[in-house]
SETOR-185746 format. One record per atom (N, C-alpha, C): residue in one letter; x, y, z. Coordinates in steps of 0.02 Angstrom, whole numbers, padded with zeros to 5 digits, always signed. Example, Ala and Ser with C-alpha at 12.3 -4.5 7.8 and 13.67 -1.06 7.14 Angstrom:
<pts>
A+00660-00284+00390/A+00615-00225+00390/A+00660-00165+00390/S+00642-00112+00354/S+00684-00053+00357/S+00645+00002+00394/
</pts>
This chain:
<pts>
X+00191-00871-00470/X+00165-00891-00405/X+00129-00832-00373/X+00075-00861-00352/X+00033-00802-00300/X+00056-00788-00252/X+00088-00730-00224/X+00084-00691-00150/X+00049-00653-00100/X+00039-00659-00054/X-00004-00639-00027/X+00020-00569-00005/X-00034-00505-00024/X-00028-00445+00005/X-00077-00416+00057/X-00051-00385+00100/X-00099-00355+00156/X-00090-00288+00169/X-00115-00263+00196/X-00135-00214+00230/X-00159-00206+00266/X-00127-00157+00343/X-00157-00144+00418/X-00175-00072+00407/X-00241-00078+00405/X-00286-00026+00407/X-00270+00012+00479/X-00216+00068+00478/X-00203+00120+00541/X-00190+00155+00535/X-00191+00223+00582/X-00179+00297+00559/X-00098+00295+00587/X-00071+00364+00558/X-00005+00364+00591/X+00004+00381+00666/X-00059+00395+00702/X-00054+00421+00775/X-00061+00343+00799/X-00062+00289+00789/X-00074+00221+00819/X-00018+00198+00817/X+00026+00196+00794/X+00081+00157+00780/X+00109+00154+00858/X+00155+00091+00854/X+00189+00076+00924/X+00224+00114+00947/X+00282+00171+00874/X+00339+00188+00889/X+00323+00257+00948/X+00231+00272+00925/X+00208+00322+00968/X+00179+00322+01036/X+00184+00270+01044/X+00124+00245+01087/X+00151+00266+01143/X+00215+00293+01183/X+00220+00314+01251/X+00221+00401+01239/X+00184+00429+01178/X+00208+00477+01187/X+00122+00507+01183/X+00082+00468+01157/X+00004+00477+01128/X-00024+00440+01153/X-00064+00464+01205/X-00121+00415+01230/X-00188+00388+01174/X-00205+00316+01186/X-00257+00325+01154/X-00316+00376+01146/X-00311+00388+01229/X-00386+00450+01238/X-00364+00494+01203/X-00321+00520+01144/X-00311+00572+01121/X-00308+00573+01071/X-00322+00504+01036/X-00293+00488+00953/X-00365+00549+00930/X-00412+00538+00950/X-00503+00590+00924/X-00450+00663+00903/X-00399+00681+00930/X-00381+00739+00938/X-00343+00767+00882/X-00312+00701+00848/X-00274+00719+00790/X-00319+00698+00685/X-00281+00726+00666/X-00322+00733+00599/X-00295+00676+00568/X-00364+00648+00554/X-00382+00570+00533/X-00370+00596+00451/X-00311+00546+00437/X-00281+00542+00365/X-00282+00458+00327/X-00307+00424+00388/X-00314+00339+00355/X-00357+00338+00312/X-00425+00364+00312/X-00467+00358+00258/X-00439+00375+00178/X-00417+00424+00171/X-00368+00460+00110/X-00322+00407+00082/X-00309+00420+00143/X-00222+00360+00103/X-00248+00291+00062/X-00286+00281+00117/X-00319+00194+00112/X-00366+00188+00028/X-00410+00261+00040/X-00440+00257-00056/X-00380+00258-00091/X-00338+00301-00063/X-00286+00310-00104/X-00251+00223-00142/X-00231+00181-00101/X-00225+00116-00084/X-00279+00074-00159/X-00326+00082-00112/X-00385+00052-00176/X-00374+00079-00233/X-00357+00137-00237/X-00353+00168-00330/X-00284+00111-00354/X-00253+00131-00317/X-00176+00102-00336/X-00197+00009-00368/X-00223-00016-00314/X-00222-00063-00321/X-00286-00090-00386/X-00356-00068-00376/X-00390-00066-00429/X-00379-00051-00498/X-00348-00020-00506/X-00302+00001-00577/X-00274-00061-00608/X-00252-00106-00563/X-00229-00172-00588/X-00262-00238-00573/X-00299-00208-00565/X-00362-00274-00526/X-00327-00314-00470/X-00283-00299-00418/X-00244-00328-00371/X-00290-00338-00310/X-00317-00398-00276/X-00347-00404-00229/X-00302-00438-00158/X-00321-00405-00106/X-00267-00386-00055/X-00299-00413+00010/X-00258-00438+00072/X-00319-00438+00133/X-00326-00355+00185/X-00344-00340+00205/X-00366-00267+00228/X-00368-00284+00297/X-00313-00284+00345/X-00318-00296+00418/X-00349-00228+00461/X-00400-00224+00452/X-00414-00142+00475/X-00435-00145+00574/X-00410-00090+00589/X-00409-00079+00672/X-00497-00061+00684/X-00502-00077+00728/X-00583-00089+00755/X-00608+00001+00758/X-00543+00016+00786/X-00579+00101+00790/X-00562+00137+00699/X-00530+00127+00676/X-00562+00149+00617/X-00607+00134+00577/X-00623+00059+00575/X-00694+00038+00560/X-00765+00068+00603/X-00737+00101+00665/X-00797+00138+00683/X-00806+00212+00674/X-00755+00242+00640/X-00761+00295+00634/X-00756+00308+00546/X-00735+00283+00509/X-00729+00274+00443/X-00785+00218+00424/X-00841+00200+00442/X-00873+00163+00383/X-00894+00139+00320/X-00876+00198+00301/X-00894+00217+00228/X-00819+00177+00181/X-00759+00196+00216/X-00698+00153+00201/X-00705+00093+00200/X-00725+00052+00257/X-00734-00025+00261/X-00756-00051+00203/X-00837+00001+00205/X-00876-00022+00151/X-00863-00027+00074/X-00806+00032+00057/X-00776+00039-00007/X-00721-00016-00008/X-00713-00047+00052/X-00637-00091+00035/X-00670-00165+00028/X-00730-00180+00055/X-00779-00238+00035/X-00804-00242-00027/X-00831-00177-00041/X-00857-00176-00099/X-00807-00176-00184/X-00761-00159-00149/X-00684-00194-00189/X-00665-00256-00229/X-00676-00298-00168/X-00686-00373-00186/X-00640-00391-00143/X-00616-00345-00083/X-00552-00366-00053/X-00569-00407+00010/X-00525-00451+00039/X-00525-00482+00105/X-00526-00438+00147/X-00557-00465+00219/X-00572-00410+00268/X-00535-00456+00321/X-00499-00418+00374/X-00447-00461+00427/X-00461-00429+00474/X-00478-00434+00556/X-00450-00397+00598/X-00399-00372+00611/X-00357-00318+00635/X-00323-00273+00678/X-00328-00264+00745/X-00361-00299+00778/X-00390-00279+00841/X-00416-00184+00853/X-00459-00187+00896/X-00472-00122+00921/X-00421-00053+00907/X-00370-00087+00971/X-00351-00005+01003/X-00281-00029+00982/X-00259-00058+00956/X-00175-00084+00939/X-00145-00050+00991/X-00149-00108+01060/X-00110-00115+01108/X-00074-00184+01091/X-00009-00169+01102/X+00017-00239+01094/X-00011-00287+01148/X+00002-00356+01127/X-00029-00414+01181/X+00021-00401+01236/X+00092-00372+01234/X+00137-00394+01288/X+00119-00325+01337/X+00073-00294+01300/X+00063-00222+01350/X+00002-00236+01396/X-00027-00303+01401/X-00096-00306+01403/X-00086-00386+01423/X-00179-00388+01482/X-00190-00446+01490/X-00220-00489+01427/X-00247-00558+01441/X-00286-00606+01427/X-00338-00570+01422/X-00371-00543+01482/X-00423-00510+01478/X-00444-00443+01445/X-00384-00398+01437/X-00385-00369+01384/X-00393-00388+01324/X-00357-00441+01307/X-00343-00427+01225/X-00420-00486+01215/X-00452-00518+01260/X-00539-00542+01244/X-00572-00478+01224/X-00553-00433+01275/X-00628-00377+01263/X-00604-00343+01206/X-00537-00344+01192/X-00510-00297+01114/X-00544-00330+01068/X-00527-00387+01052/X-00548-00424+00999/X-00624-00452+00991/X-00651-00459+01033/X-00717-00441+01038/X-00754-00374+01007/X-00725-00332+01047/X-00752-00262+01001/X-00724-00250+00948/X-00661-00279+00913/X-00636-00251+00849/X-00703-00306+00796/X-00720-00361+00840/X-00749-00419+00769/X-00804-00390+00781/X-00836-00352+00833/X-00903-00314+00830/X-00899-00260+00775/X-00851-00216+00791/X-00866-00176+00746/X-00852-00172+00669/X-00793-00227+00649/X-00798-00224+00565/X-00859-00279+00539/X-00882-00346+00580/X-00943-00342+00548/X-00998-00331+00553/X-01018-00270+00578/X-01062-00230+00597/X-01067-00190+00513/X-00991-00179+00496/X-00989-00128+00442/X-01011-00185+00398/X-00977-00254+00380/X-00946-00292+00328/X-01033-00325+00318/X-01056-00342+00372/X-01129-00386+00356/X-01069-00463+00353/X-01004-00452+00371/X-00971-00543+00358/X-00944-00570+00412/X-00937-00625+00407/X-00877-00649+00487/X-00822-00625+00462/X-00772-00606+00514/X-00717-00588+00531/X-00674-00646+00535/X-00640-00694+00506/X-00601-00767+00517/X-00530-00754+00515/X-00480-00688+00480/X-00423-00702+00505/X-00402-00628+00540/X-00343-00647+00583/X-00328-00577+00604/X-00224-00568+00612/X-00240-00509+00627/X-00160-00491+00639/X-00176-00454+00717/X-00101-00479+00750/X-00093-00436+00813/X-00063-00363+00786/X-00074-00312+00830/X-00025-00267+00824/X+00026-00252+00829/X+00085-00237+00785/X+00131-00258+00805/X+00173-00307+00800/X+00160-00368+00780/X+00170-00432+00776/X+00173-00446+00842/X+00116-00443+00904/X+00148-00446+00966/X+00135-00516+00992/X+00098-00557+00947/X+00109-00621+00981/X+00176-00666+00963/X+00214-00668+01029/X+00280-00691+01031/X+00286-00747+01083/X+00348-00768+01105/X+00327-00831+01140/X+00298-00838+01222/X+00287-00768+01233/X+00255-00742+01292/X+00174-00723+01288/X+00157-00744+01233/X+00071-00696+01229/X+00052-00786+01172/X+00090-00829+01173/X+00040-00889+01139/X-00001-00895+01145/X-00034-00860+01217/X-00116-00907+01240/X-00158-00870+01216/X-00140-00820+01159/X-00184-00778+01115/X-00215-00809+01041/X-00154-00860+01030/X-00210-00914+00978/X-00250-00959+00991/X-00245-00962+01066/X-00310-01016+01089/X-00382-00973+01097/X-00358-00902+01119/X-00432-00859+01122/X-00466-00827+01038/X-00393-00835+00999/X-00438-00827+00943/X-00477-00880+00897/X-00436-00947+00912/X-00486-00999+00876/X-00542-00991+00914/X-00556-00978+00983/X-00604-00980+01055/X-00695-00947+01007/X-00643-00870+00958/X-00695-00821+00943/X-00698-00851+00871/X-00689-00895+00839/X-00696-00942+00756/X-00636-00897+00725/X-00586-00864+00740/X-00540-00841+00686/X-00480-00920+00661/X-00475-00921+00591/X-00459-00969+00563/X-00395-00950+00570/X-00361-00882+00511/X-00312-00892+00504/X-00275-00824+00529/X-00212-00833+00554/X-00188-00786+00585/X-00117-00765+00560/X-00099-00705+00544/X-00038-00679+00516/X+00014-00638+00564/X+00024-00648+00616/X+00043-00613+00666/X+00112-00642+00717/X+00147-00686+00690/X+00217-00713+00727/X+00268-00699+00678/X+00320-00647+00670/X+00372-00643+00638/X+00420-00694+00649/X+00430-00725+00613/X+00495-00776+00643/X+00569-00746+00645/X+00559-00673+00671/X+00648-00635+00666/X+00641-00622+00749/X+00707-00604+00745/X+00715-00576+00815/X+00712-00484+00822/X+00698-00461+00846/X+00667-00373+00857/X+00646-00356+00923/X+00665-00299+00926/X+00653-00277+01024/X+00580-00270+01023/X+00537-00276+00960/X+00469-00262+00987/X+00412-00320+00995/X+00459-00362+00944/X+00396-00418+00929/X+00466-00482+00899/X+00430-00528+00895/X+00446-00580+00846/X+00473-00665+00890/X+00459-00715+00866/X+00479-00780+00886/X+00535-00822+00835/X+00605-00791+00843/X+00664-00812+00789/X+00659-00884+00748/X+00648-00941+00809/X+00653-01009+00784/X+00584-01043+00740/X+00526-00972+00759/X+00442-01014+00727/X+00457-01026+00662/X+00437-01056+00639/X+00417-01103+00560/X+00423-01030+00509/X+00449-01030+00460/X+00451-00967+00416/X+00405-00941+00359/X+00372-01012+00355/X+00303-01024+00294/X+00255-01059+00331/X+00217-01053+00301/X+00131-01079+00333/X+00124-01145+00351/X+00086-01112+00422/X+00092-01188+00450/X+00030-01188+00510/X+00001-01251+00535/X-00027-01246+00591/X-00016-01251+00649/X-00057-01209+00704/X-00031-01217+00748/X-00086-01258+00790/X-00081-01325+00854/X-00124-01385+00857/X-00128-01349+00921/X-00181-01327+00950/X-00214-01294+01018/X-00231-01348+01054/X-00234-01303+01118/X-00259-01346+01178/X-00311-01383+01167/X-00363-01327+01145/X-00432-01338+01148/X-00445-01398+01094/X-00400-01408+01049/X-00403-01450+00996/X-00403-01426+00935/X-00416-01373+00935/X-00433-01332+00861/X-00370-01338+00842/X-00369-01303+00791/X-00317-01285+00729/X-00296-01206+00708/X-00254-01163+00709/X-00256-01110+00667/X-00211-01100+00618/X-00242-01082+00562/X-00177-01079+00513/X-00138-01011+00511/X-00072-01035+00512/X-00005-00939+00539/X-00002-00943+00449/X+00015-00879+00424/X+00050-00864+00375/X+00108-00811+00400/X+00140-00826+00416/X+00203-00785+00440/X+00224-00720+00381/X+00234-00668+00413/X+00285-00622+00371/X+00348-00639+00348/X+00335-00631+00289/X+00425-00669+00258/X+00484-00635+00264/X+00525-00689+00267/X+00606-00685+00281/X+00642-00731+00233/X+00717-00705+00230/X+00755-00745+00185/X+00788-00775+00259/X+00829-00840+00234/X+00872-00849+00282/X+00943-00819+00240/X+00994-00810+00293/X+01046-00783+00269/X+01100-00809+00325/X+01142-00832+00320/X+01198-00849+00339/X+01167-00875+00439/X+01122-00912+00434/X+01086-00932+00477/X+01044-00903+00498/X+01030-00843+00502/X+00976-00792+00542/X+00919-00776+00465/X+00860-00789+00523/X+00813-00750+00489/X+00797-00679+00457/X+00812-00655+00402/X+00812-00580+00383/X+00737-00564+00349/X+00724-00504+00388/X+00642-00480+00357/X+00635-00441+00290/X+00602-00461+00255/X+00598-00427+00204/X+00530-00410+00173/X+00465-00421+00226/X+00415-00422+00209/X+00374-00346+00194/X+00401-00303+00187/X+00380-00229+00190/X+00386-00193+00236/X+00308-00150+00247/X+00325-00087+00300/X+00390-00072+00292/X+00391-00064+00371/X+00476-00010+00360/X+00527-00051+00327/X+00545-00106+00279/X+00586-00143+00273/X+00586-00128+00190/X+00527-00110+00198/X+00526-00130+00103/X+00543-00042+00086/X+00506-00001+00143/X+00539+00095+00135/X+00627+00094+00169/X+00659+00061+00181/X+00732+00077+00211/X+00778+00019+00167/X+00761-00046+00135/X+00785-00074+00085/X+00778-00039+00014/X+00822-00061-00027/X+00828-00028-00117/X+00779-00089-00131/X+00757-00079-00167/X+00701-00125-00196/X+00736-00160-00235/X+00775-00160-00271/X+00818-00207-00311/X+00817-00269-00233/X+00827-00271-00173/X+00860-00292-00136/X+00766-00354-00111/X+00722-00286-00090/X+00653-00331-00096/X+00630-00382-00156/X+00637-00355-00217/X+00625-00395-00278/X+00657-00474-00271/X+00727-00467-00261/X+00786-00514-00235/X+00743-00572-00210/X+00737-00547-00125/X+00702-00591-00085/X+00652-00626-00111/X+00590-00573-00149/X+00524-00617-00155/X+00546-00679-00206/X+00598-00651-00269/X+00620-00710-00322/X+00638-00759-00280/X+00677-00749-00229/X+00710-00821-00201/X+00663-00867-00161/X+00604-00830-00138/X+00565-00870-00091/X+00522-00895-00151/X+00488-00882-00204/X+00450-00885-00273/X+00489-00942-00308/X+00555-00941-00322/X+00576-01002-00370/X+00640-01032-00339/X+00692-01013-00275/X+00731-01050-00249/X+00697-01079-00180/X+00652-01072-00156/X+00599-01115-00094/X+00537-01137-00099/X+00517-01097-00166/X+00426-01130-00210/X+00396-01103-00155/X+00387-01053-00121/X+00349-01013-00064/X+00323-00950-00087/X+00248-00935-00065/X+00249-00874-00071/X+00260-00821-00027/X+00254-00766-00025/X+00298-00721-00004/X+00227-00675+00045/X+00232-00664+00098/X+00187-00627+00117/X+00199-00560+00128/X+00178-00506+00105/X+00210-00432+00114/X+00157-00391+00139/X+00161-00354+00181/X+00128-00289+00233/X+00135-00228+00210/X+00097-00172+00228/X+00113-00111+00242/X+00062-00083+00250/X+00051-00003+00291/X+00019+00024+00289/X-00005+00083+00249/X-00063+00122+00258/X-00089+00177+00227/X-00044+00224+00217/X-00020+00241+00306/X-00014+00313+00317/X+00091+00283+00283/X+00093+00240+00249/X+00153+00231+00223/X+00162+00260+00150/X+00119+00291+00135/X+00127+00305+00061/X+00096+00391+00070/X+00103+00419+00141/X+00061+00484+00153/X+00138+00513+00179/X+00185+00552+00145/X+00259+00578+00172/X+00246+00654+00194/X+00153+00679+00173/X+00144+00731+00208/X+00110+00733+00269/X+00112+00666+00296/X+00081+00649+00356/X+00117+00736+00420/X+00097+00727+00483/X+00102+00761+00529/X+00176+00739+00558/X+00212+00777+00576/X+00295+00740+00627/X+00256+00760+00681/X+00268+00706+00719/X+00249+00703+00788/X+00317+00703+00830/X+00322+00739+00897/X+00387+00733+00939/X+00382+00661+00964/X+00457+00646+00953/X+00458+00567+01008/X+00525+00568+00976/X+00557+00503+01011/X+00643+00487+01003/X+00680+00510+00936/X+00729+00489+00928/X+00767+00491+00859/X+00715+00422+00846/X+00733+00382+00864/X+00755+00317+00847/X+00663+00287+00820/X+00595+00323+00861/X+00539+00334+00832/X+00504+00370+00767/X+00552+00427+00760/X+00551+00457+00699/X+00577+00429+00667/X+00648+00393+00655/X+00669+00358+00614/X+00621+00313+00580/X+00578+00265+00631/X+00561+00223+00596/X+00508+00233+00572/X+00475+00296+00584/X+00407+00305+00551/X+00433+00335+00488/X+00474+00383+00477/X+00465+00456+00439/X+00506+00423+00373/X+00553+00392+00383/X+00625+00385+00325/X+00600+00336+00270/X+00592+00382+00214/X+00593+00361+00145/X+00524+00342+00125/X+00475+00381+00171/X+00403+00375+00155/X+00397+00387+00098/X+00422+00441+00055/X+00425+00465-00018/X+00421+00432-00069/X+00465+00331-00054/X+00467+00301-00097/X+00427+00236-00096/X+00381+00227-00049/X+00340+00177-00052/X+00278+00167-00078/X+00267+00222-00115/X+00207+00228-00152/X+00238+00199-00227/X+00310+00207-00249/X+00325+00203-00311/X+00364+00140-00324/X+00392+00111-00236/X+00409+00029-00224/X+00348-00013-00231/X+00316+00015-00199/X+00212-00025-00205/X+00203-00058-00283/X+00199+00017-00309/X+00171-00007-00380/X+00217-00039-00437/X+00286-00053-00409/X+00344-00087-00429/X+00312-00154-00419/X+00324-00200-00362/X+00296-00239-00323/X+00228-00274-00377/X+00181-00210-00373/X+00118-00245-00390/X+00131-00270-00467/X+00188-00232-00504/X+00179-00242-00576/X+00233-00289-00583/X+00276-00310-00560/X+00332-00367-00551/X+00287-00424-00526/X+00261-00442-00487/X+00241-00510-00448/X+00150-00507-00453/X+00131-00578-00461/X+00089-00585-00454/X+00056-00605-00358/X-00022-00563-00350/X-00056-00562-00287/X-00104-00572-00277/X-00135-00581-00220/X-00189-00595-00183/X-00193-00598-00119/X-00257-00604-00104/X-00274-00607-00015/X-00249-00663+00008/X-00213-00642+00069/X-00205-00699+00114/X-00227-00755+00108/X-00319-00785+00101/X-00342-00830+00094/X-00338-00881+00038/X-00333-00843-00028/X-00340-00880-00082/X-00250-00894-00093/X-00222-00874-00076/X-00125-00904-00078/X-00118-00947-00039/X-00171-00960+00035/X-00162-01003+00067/X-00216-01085+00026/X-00276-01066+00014/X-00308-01103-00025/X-00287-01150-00089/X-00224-01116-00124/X-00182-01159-00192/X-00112-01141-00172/X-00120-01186-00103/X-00026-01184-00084/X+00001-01228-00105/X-00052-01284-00136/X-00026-01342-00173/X+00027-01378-00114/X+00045-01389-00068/X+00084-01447-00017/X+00060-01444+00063/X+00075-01496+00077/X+00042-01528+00128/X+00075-01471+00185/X+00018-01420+00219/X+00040-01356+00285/X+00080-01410+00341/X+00123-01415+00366/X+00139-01431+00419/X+00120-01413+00491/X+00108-01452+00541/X+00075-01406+00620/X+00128-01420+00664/X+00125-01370+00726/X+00154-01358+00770/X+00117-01369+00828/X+00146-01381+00879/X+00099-01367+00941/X+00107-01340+00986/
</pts>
């Protein structure tokens, strides 16, 4: 079975866990390591001919072009990130228009393509920021990967649908969610879709999950992570325990869980796993 793999194109100074400690006006200030990691990424993955979707942030598509262009010229899917990865719950309506506006300006500016699916930052559309899938069908984005169905102090909607499904808008449109995967376990939703989950789990434990969603639910499995996740000589930045924790711990082994992953399970972009899902998507409203 095909799974879908992604990637959020971000440096390690963007991340949420930093965000009260690093202003955006200051990210220019620190040494841009996303480009590196991210070829790095493409080698990994080109080696096996693995094609991936590439959620890249609007400001590194404006400052890295040459990246975009190498990750198109790949053969890979191209996704928004929005701009400035402010979460939606940090931000208006009217913010997150003019974000996403300038993030779809600037990757197809690079891409020469439309921009049709995206991810929030964060997973921040939760059951307080919904009226963010009505503004993205608003701008033609089709399909959207951005509602965790777990519960987490930063993001997530526990009870949403756990596999792909639509969601039926005001406006009338349609968008299709591919949710980040979870097992269920003794009633609660458990994440197992990467990033920090797939670096702080034993991989015996990730492998687990994707088999059970692959041949005990006939689902595929959607899995995340970033660049600066496979970079353990990245910069330590000051901020909490509990921020360092979740950036820094076991960066060492996700370059060698990755290519576990890629050579165990078969992948693809977001689009084409959604394209031969073979059963009828269910909608929500």
């Amino acid at each position: 079975m095909l799974n879908a793999l992604t990637i959020d194109v971000e440096d390690y100074f963007h991340v949420q866990a930093f965000a009260d400690v690093i202003s955006s006006a200051h990210w220019d200030e620190y040494p841009v390591r996303v480009e590196r990691n991210t070829f790095r990424l493409l080698e990994i993955l080109g080696r096996r001919n693995v094609k991936a979707t590439f959620f890249i942030l609007g400001w590194v598509a404006d400052r890295c072009p040459a990246l975009v262009r190498a990750i198109v010229d790949s053969g890979h899917e191209i996704g928004s990130h929005g701009y400035g990865h402010r979460m939606l719950t940090r931000g208006s309506q009217a913010n997150f228009r003019e974000d996403i506006i300038r993030a779809k300006s600037a990757i197809e500016d690079q891409t020469g393509a439309r921009v049709t699916s995206f991810r929030a930052p964060s997973y921040s559309i939760t059951s307080k920021t919904l009226w963010a899938l009505e503004i993205l069908a608003e701008f033609g984005f089709e399909y959207d990967s951005s509602i965790f169905p777990i519960r987490h102090d930063y993001y997530g909607i526990p009870d949403a649908p756990r596999f792909p499904h639509y969601w039926s808008l005001k406006s009338g449109a349609r968008l299709l969610e591919f949710p980040p995967s979870t097992v269920r376990i003794l009633g609660i939703n458990v994440p197992i879709a990467g990033g920090g989950y797939l670096r702080l789990l034993p991989y015996k434990v990730t492998a687990w999950a994707i088999r059970r969603l692959n041949q005990k639910e006939d689902q595929p499995a959607m899995v995340y992570l970033h660049p600066w996740e496979i970079d353990p000589d990245q910069p330590r930045l000051v901020a909490s325990w509990s921020s360092r924790f979740r950036q820094y711990q076991n960066l060492q082994t996700t370059e060698k869980k990755l290519t576990r992953l890629l050579d165990d399970f078969s992948w693809a972009p977001m689009s084409k796993v959604l394209s031969g899902y073979g059963r009828p998507i269910p909608s929500v409203n």
